[in-house]
N, C-alpha and C positions, 0 to 999 in steps of 0.2 A: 246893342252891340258892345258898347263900353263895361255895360253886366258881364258880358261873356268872355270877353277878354281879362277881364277882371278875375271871374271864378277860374278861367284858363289858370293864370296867374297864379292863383291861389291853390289850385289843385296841383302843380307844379313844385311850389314849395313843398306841401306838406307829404309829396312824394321823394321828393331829395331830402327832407329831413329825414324821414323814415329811412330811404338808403341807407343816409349814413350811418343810421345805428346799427343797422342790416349789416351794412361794409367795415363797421368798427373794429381794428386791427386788438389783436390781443399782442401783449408783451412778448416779444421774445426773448427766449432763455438758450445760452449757450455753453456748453461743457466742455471746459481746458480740458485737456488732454494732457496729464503730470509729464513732466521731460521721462525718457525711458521706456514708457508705458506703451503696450500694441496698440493696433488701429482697433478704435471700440466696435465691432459686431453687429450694434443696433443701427437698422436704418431710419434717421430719423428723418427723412424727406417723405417718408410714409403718416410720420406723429410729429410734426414740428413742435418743440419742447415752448412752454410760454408759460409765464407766469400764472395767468389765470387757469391755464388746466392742472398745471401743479396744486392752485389753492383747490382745485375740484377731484384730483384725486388722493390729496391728502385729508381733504371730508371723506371719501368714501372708504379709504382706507380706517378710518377710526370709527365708520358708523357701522353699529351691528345689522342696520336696513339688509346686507348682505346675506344675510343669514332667513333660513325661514322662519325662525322664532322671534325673532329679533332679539338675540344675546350673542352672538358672535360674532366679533369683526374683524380686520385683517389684524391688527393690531393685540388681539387677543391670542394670537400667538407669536408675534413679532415687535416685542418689546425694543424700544429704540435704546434705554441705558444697556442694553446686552446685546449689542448689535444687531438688532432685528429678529433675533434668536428666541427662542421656545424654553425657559430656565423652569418653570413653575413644576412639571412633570419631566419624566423621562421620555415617555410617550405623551405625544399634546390630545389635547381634550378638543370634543366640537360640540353640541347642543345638543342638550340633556344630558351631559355627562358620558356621552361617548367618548370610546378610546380607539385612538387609529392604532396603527402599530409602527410610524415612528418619531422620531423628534423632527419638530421643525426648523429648518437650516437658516441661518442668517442671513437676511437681505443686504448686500452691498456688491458696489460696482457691477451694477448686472446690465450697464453697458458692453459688458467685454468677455459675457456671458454666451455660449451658442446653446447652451441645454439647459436645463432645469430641472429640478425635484431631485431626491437621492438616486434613481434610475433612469434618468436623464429623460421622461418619459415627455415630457412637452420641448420642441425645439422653436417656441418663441417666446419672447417678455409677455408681447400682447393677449399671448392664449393659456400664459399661466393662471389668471387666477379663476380660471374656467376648473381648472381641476378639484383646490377646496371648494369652490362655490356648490357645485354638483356632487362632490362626493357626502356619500350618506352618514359618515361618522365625524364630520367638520360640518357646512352650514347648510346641505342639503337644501340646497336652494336651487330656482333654475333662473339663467338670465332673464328671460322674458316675464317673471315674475318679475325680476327685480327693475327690471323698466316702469312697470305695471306701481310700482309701489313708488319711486322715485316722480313718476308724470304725476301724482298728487301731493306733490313736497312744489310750494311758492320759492321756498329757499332753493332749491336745485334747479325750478324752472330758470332761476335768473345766475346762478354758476353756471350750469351750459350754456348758456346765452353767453355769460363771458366771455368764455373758453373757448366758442367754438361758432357765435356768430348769430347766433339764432337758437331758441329754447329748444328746438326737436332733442329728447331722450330715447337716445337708442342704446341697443348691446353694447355696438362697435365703440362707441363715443365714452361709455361705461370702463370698456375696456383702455382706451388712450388715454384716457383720463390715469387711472392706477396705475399704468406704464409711465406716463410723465412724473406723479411723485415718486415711484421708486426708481427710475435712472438717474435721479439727483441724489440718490443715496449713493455716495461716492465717497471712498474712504483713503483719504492719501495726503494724512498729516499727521503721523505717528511719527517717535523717536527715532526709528527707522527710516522714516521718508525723509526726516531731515538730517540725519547722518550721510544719505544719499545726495541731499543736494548739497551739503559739506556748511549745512547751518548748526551741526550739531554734530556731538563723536559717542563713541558707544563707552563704554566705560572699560576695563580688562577684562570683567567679565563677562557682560556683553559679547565682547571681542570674540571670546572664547566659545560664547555661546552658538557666536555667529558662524566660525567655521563648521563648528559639529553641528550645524543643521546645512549649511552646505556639503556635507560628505554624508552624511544620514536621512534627509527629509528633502531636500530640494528636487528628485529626480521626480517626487509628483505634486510637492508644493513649492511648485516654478515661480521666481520670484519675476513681478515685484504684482502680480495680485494674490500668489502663495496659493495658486488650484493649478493644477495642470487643464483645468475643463474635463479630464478623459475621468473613465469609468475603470475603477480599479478591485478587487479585492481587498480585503483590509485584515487579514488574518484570523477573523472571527466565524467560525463555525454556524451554520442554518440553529437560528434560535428553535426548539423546539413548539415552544408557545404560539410564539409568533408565524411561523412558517415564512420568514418572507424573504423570497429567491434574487430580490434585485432586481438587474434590469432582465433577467430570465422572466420576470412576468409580465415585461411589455412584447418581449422577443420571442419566447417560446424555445429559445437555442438555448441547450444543455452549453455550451460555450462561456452564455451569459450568466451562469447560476452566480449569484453572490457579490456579482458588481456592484460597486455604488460609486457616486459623482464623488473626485479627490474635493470637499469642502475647502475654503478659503481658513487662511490661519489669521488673517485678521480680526481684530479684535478678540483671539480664542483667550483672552485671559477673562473674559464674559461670556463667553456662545454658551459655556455647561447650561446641561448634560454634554457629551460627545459620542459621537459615534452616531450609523445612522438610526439608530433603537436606545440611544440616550443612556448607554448600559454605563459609563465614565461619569464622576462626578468631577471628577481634575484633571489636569491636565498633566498629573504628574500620574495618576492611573495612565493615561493615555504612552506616555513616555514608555511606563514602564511595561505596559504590552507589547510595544515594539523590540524594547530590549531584551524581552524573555525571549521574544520568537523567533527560532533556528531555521533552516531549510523547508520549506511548508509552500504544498501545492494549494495552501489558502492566501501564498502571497504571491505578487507580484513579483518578476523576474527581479526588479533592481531595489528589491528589498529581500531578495533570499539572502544575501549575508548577513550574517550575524551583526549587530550594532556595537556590544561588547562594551556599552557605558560603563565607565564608573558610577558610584555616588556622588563626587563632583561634577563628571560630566553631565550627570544626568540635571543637576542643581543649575549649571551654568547656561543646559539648553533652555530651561524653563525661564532664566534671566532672560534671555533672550528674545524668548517668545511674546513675553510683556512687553518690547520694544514695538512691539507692531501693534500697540493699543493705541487708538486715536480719541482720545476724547473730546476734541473738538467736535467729531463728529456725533459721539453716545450722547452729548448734549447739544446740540446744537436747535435752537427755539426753532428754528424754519420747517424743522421734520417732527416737533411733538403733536400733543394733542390739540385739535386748533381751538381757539376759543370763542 
């Protein structure tokens, strides 16, 4: 009898130990919300944000595992010194030297984000990187492989365990994982931000800069994340190479021919290329596209007038635009490659 109560006993413990490691809480991570700034977009009662799924989707993000060759990873075209941005080509590369047809757009604040891609074609964080993963000229890979490849990694058995409570590797968990490191890419300590919170002042010509991009660029890079989120025209004509229609080729609506996502002007004094086919190597090309182009049904209504820069204007918006470079963030060790 005293055996059995005894083994009772004992089988008791080594079941509540085991809970606990079972019920072991991961860190949680919480995102200020800059004074100013909208309500973020992403619901995170779906992906509760924690430290240990950050350190697991910021592995996954730098590991080429993603890829079917294993040479390309998220990171391979989303360089962290250039804002997450695609610099190396005009048009980014995916395995074996394929070429998509266009640049890859900077990662940040993509809590406050409702669409994605240059044609807005994915409308969640979660189910973006479904798109390179699968597509055949980036990592031509499929989820279910990459579960398949991850459940023989010791090291990733014991980061999902982390992160999420217990080793099971799935798609989903794949996927909240890369959503948790890129929601912490949040960019809101540039010269600018703190001119805003009145820690810092712009210079005169700053100053200058700052108005002529409030009467010339604000009506679709809405401050203070400088995207409107909407899908606009950009006064660039159907590349003939390229063929590529915008968000007409998720829509099918002659309406849609030519739209692409207003990109974030944060950090653009790093994003180059510009444009969504990387066709800008500056941003003073960039400028100067806008100021050449007169009344054109390749723009947008509150960009048919004429800009009518000078050559100082145009110098002064460019000062400006470097205000909005954060480099706290372009370095910051929490988001590099992990070691």
């Amino acid at each position: 009898m005293k055996f059995r109560i005894l083994n009772r006993i004992l089988i008791v413990l080594i079941l509540g130990i085991g809970l606990s490691f079972t019920l072991r809480k991961a860190t949680p991570i919480y995102i200020q919300t800059p004074k100013g700034w909208p309500k973020m977009h992403y619901d995170f009662s779906k992906n509760p944000l924690t430290e240990e799924g950050f350190q697991l989707g910021r592995q996954l993000f730098y590991d080429p595992v993603l890829s079917r060759d294993l040479t390309i990873s998220c990171a391979s075209c989303h360089f962290q010194s250039t804002g997450f941005a695609h610099v190396d080509h005009d048009l980014s590369h995916g395995i074996e030297g394929r070429i998509g047809t266009r640049n890859a757009m900077g990662l940040v604040n993509l809590a406050w984000s409702k669409s994605f891609m240059w044609d807005g074609g994915v409308n969640h964080l979660d189910m973006q990187p479904l798109n390179p993963i699968t597509s055949p000229v980036e990592m031509d890979e499929s989820l279910e492989h990459i579960v398949d490849k991850l459940r023989k990694s010791e090291k990733y058995e014991l980061l999902f365990e982390s992160a999420f409570g217990d080793s099971r590797i799935t798609g989903q968990r794949v996927l909240f994982a890369l959503s948790q490191f890129e929601l912490l890419l949040v960019s809101s300590n540039s010269k600018y931000d703190k001119v805003m919170r009145k820690e810092a002042q712009f210079s005169e010509q700053e100053k200058v800069g700052y108005n002529l991009f409030k009467t010339n660029c604000a009506s679709c890079h809405n401050e203070p994340l400088f995207s409107s989120e909407k899908l606009e025209t950009n006064g660039l004509p159907l590349d003939p190479t390229l063929q590529d229609v915008g968000r007409m080729k998720i829509t099918a609506l002659v309406s849609d021919s030519l739209l692409f996502k207003v990109p974030t002007l944060r950090n653009s004094q790093f994003t180059f290329p510009y444009m969504h086919d990387g066709r800008f190597k500056t941003l003073t090309e960039v400028i100067n596209h806008y100021n050449t182009l007169s009344d054109s049904k390749l723009l947008p209504k509150q960009l048919s007038r004429p800009m009518n820069l000078s050559d100082d204007d145009r110098v002064d918006l460019l000062v400006f635009l470097k205000t909005l470079t954060d480099t706290a963030f372009l370095f910051d060790p929490r988001f590099s490659f992990p070691k």
